[in-house]
C-alpha positions in Angstrom: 162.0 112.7 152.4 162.2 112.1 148.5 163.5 114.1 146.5 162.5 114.8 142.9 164.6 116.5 139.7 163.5 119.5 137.5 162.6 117.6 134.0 164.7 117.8 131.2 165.3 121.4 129.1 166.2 123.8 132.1 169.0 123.7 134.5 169.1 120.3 136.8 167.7 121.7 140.2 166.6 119.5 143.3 163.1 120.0 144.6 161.9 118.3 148.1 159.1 116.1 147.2 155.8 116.4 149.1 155.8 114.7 152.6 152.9 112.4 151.3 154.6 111.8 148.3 152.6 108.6 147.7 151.3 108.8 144.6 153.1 109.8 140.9 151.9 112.1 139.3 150.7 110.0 136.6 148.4 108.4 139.4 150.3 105.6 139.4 150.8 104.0 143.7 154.5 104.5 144.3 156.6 101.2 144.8 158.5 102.6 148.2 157.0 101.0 152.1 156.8 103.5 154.2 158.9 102.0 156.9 160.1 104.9 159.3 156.6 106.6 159.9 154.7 103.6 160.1 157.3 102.8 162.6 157.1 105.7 164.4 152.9 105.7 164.8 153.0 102.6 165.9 155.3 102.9 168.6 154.0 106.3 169.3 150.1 103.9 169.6 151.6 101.3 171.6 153.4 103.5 174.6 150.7 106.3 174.7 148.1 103.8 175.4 150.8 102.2 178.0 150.4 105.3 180.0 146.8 106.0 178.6 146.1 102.6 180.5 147.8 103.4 184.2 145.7 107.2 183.9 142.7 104.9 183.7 143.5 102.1 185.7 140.3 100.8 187.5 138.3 102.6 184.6 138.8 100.7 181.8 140.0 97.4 181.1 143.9 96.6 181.7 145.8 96.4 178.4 146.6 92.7 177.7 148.8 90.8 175.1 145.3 90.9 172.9 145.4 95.0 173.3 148.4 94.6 172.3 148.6 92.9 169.3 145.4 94.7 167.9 147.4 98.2 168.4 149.7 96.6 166.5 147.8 95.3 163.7 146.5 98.6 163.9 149.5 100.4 163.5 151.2 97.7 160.6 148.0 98.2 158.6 149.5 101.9 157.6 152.5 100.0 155.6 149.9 99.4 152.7 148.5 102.9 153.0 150.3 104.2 149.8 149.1 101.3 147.9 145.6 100.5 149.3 144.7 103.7 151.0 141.0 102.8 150.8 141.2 99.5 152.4 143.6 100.7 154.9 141.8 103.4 156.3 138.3 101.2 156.4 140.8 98.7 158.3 142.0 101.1 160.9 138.8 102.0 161.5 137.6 98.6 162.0 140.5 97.7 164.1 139.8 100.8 166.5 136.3 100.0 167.0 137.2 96.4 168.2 140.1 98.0 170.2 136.9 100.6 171.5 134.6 97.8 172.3 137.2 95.7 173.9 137.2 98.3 176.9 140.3 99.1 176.6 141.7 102.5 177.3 141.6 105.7 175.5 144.7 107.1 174.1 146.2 107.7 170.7 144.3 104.7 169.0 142.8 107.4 166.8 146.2 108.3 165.8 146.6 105.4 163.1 143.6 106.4 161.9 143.8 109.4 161.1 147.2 109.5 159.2 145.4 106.2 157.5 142.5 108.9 156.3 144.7 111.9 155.4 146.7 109.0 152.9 143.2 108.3 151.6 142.2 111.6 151.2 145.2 113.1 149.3 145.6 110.2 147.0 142.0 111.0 146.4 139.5 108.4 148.1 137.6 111.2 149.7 134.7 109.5 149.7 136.2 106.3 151.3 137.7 108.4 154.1 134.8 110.7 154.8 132.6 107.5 154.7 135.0 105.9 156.9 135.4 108.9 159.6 131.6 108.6 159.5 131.2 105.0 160.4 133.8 105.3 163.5 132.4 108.2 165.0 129.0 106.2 164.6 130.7 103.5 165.3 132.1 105.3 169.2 128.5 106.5 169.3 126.9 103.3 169.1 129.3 102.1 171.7 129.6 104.6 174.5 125.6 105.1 174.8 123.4 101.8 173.9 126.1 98.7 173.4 127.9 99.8 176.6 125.7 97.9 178.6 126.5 94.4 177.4 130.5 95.3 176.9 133.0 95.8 179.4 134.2 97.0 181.5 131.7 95.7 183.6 129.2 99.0 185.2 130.5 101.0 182.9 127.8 104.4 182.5 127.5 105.9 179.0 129.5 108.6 178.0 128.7 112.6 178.2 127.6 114.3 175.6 130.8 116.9 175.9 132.7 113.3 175.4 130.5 112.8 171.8 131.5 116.8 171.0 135.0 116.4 171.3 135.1 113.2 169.2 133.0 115.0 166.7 135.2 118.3 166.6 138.5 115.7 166.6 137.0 113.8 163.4 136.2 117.2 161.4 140.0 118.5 162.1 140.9 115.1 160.8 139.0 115.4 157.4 140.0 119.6 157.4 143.8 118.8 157.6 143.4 115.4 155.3 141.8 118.5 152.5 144.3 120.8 153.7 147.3 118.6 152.7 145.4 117.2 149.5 144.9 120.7 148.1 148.8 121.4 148.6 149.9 118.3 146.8 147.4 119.6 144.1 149.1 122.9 144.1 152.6 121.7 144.0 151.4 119.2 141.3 150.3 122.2 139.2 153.4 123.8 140.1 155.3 121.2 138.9 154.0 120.5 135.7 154.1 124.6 135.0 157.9 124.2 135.6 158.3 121.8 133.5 155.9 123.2 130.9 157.8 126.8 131.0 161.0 124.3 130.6 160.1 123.0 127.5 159.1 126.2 126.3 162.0 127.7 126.6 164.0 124.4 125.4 161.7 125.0 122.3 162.3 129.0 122.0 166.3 127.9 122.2 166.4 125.0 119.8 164.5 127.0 117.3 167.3 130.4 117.6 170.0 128.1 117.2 168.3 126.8 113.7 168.0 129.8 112.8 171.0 131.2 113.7 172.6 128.0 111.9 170.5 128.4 109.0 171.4 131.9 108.6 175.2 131.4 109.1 175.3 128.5 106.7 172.7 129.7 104.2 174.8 132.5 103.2 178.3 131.7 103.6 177.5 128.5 101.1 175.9 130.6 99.0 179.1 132.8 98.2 181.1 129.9 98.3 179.1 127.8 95.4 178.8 131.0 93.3 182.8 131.7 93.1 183.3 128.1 93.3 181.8 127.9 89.8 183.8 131.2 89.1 186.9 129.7 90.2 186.5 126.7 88.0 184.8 128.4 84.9 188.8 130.6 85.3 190.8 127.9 86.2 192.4 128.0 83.2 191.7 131.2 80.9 192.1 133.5 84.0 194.6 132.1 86.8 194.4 135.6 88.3 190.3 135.8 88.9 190.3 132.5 89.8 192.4 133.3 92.6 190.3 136.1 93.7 187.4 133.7 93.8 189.0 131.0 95.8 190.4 133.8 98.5 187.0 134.7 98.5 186.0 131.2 99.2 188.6 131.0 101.9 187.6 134.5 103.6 184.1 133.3 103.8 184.3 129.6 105.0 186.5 131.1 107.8 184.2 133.6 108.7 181.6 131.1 109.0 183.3 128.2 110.8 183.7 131.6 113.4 180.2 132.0 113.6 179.4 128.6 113.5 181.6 128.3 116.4 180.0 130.8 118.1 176.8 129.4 118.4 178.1 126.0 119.2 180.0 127.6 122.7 176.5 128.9 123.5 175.2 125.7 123.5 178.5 124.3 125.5 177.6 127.1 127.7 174.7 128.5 128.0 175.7 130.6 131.2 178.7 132.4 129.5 178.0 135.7 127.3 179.2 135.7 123.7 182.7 135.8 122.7 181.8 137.8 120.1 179.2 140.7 119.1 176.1 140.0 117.9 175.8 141.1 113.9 174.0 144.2 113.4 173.3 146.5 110.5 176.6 148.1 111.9 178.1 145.0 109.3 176.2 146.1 105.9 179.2 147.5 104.4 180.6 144.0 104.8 177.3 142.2 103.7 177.2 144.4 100.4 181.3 143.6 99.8 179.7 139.8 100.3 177.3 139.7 98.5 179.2 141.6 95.5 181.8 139.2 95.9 179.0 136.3 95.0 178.0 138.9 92.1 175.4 140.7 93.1 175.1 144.5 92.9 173.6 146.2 95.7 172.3 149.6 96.1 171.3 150.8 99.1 168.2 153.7 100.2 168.2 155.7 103.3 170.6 155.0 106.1 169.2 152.9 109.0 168.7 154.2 112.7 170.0 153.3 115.5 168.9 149.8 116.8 168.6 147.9 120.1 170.7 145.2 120.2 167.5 141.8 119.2 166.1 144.7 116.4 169.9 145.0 114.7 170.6 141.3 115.0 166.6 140.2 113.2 167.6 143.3 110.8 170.5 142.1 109.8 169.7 138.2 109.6 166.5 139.4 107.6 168.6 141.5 105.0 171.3 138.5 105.1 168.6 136.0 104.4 166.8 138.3 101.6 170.6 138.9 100.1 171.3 135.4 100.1 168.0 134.4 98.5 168.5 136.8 95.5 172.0 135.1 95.0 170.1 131.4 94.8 166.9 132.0 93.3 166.7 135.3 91.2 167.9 135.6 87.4 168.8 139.1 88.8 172.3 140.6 89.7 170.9 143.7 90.7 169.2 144.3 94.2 167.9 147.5 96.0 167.7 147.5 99.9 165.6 150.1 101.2 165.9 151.9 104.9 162.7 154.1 105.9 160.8 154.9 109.6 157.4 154.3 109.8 156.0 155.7 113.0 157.7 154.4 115.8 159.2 151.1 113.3 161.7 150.6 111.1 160.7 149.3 107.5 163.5 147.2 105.9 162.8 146.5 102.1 164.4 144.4 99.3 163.6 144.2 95.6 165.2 142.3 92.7 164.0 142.2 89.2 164.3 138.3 88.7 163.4 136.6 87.1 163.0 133.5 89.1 165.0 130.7 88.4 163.6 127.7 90.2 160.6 126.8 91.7 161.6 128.4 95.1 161.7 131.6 94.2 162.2 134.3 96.9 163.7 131.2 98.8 162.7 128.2 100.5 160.6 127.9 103.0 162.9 127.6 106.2 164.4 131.2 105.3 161.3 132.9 105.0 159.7 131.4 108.6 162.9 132.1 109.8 162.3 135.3 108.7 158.9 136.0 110.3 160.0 134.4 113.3 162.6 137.2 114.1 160.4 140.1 113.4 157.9 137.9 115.6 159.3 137.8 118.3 160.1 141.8 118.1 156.5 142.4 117.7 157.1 142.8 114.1 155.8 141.7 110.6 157.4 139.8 107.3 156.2 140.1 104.3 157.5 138.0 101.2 156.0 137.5 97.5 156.3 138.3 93.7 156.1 141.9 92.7 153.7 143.1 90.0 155.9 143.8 87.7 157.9 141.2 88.0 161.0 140.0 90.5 160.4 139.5 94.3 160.1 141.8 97.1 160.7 141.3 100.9 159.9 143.9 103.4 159.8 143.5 106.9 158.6 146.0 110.0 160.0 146.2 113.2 159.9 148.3 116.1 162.4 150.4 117.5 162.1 149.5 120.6 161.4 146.0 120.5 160.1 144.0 123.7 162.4 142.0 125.5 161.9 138.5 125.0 161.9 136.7 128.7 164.6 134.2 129.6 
């Protein structure tokens, strides 16, 4: 049986291919003979009719070397079944007819032809198969009660209608199971393809938290590090001692987000293990006020936030690190004032600076701010980023307190 692997984005799992397996999914004939089972039918033909033949010795015509060879034929035929099933089941049919009309005996004749119709069927030549299941039960019809007369085996009578039933009943099992199997493969196509659409979803949903966990991480720490970079060299000379402060500052910083940094990187080495470290929550924003003062940037600070689950603490306090960090960068402002309320059953998070602006990306560019919305997002919650009235910028964002799960 083939086998086929999970596509790319999820962990590599083996799945048994259909028995059938014949076609891609694409549509496309698969480039594999199918050896063993054609094998296996026709041998299975050739000594069933052997014994089919001694039952009805005296009956029907004795199986020859020409009986032979056209069970054969019959049975080969099935090798191009994958990659001509419409031929090759109007060929087995046409082949068991002659094999009918012959006089030879009954046995599993039918046999190639039916595995020849369920091949047709389930790579979808329904019409060809139920056409051709048509024509041989005509066909056997035709045979055992007008053309019987002028074929051997010589006095042969026609055959009862009981006879005609059974071959009827045997051709509609035929086409049921031939629907039966092509309606699985269907399913397990469907199921496939939702696999591997749910795969790249979640492939998608990972690549894009690691941006922004990257973005976030970087975004800030470089931030604090250009600002007392220029401090540091503005002091280099007239005040050795500030200078200092600013490059231990720098040092602090860049280590703390090489950690970070880090830590995202062994998620992706190992996506099974749990963190090494905490996630950040708002637990941290006595250390993200020392940051941000340390980049020269006052921050005063409203209301004292609630208690969090742990994805609500972690968007809070990438969405006040983000907001932070874009007041550092854009806004003519060393003042901000971070804002902790409830609102119902939500928490609303609110920062203000007077500005003014001083680029053209002010309030931050515009992978911070969908990074932004994308958190709260996928909380169930809301961003909302834009000048104030009277002048500087304003970020506030809402999320719940008890924020749905997201599923992975």
């Amino acid at each position: 049986m083939d086998e086929q692997r999970e596509p790319a984005g999820g962990a590599p799992r083996w799945r048994p291919a259909p028995p059938w397996g014949g076609h891609r999914d694409d549509g496309t004939p698969a480039r594999r003979w199918p050896w063993p089972s054609t094998l296996l039918v026709t041998a299975f033909v050739l000594a069933g009719s052997q014994f089919a033949a001694r039952a009805q010795e005296g009956e029907r015509v004795a199986l020859d070397p020409a009986a032979r060879v056209l069970l054969l034929i019959t049975g080969l035929l099935l090798l191009w079944r994958l990659r001509h099933p419409a031929a090759v089941v109007w060929a087995t049919a046409a082949t068991t007819l002659g094999y009918l009309a012959a006089g030879y005996p009954y046995g599993p004749v039918f046999l190639a032809f039916a595995v020849a119709c369920l091949a047709a069927v389930v790579a979808g030549h329904r019409t060809a198969a139920w056409s051709a299941v048509a024509a041989l039960w005509a066909g056997h019809l035709l045979l055992a009660h007008w053309l019987y007369r002028w074929l051997p085996p010589a006095g042969d009578s026609a055959a009862s209608w009981g006879t005609e039933l059974a071959t009827a009943t045997w051709a509609v099992a035929v086409v049921a199971l031939s629907e039966l199997a092509r309606a699985r493969r269907e399913q397990w196509a469907r199921e496939r393809a939702e696999r591997a659409q749910a795969a790249r979803r979640r492939a998608d949903e990972e690549r894009l938290r690691i941006a922004r966990e990257l973005h976030d991480v970087l975004a800030h720490s470089l931030s604090v590090i250009h600002v007392q970079a220029g401090v540091g060299l503005a002091l280099l000379d007239s005040d050795r001692e500030q200078a200092r402060t600013a490059l231990t500052t720098i040092k602090g910083q860049s280590k703390e987000a090489l950690g970070e940094v880090r830590q995202v990187l062994d998620t992706l080495r190992a996506p099974g293990d749990a963190p090494r470290a905490p996630a950040p929550g708002l637990d941290r924003l006595p250390e993200l006020v020392e940051q941000a003062a340390s980049a020269g940037l006052t921050v005063e600070v409203e209301g004292e936030p609630p208690r969090l689950p742990p994805h609500t603490g972690v968007a809070a306090f990438r969405i006040l690190q983000e907001a932070l960090t874009n007041v550092v960068r854009h806004s003519g402002s060393r003042h901000a004032r971070v804002r902790f309320a409830r609102e119902g059953g939500a928490l609303s998070l609110r920062v203000d600076d007077d500005g003014p602006a001083t680029g053209t990306d002010a309030g931050g560019g515009g992978n911070g701010l969908a990074g932004m919305r994308e958190r709260a997002a996928a909380l169930g919650g809301t961003v909302e980023a834009g000048p104030r009235p009277d002048g500087g910028f304003r970020v506030r964002a809402l999320l719940p307190l008890t924020a749905k799960e997201d599923d992975r």
